[in-house]
matplotlib code that plots the C-alpha trace (Angstrom):
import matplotlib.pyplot as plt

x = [42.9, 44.7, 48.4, 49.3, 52.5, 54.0, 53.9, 55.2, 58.5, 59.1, 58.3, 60.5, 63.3, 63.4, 63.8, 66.8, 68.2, 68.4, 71.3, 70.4, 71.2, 68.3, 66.3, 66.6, 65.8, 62.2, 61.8, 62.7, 63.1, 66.4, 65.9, 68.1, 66.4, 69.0, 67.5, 69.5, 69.4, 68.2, 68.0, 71.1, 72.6, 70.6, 70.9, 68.5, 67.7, 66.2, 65.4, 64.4, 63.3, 60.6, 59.0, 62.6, 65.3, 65.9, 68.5, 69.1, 69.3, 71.4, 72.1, 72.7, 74.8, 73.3, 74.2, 75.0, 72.5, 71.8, 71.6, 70.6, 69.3, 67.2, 65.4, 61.6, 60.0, 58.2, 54.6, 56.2, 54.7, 58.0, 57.5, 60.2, 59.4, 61.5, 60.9, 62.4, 63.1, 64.0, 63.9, 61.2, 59.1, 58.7, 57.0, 56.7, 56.6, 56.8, 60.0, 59.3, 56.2, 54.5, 52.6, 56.0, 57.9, 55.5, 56.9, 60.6, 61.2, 64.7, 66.3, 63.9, 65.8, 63.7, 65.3, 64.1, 63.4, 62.0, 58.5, 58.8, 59.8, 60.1, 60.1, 62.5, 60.8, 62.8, 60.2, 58.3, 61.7, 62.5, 59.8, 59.4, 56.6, 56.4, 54.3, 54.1, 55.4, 52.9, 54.0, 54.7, 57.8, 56.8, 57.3, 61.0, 63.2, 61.3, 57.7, 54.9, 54.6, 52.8]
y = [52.1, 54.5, 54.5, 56.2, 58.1, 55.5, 53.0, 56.2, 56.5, 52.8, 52.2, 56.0, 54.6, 51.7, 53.4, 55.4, 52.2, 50.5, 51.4, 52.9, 49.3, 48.2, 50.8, 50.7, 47.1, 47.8, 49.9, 48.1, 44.8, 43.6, 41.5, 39.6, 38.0, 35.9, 34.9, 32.0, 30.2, 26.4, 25.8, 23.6, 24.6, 27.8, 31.7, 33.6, 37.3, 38.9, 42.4, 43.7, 46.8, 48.4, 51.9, 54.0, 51.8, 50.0, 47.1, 46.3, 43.7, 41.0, 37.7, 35.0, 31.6, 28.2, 28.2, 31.7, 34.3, 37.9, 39.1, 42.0, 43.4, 45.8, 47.0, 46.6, 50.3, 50.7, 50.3, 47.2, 47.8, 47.3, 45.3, 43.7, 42.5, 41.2, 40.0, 36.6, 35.5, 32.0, 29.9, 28.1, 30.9, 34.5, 36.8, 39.6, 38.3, 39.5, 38.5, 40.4, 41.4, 41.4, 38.1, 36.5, 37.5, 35.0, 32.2, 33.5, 35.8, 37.5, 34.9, 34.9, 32.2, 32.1, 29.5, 30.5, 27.1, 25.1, 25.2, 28.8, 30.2, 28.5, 30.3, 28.2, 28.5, 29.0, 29.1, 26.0, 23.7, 24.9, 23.3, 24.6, 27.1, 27.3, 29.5, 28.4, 31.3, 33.6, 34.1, 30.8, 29.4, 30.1, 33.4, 33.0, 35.7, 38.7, 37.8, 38.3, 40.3, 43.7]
z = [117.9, 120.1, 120.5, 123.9, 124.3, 125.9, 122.7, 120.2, 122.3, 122.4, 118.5, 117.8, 120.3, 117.9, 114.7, 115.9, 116.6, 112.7, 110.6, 106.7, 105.6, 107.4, 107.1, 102.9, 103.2, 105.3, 102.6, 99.7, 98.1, 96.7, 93.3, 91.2, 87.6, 85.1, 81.8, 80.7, 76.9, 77.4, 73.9, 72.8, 69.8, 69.1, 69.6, 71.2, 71.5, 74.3, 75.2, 78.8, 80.0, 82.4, 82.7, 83.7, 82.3, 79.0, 79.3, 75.9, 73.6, 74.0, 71.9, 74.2, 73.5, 74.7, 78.3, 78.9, 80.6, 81.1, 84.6, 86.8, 90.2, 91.3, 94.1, 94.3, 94.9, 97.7, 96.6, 94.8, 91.5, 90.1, 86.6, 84.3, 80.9, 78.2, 74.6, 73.3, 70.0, 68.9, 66.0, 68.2, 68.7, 70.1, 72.6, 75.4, 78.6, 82.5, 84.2, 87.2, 88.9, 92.4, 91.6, 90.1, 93.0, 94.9, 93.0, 92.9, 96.1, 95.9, 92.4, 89.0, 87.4, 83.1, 81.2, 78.0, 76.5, 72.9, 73.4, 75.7, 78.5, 82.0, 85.3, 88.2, 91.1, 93.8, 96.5, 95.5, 95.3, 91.7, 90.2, 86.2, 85.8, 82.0, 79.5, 75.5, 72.9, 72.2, 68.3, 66.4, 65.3, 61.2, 61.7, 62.5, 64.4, 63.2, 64.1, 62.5, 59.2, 60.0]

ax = plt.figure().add_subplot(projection="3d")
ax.plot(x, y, z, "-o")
ax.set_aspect("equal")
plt.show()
């Protein structure tokens, strides 16, 4: 395909035009994932991380959630994984990556649930998608004996 010089001014004309703002956004995705306790009565412990940035463990209440935002690199290989633990059942499990983002766009809503966690899908009118715990409730909260 050839581009004439013609074309190149138009298409350079317009990127003088766009602010940073928009430019960033071209650029990058802005993401937002909440993990949010669905088991009544219960405490759960979750910890989240991906390759540059640890986030923690937190022990999260029935109703409360943990939240935070990021924005997608620009090759969008950006991955978010946390482990869960719960009286119910335990596991590792991707929160965010390029295939999830299909279901979830800009909000990954987990509620982390009895028989595992469930992914609110906000691009298929929230509709549950839900994966079973990988380790089994008689472990307990500190998995399996190694």
């Amino acid at each position: 395909m050839k581009v004439s010089k013609d074309n190149l001014f138009v298409i350079f004309s317009l990127l003088l035009t766009i602010t940073p703002s928009q430019a960033k956004d071209l650029l990058f995705d802005y993401t937002i994932v909440t993990v949010k306790n669905d088991i009544q009565g219960e405490n759960i412990t979750i910890h989240c991380y991906f390759s540059e940035n640890d986030l923690g463990d937190h022990q999260l209440s029935y109703g409360s959630n943990f939240t935070w935002h990021f924005d997608v690199n620009f090759w969008h290989s950006t991955k978010f994984y946390c482990d869960f633990k719960t009286n119910h059942g335990s596991g590792n499990y991707g929160v965010y990556t390029s295939t999830l983002k299909v279901r979830c766009n800009v909000l990954c809503v987990w509620l982390i649930r009895v028989n595992g966690p469930c992914l609110q899908q906000t691009n298929y009118y929230d509709q549950l998608w839900c994966q079973k715990w990988k380790i089994p409730p008689q472990f307990g909260l500190n998995g399996p004996p190694y």
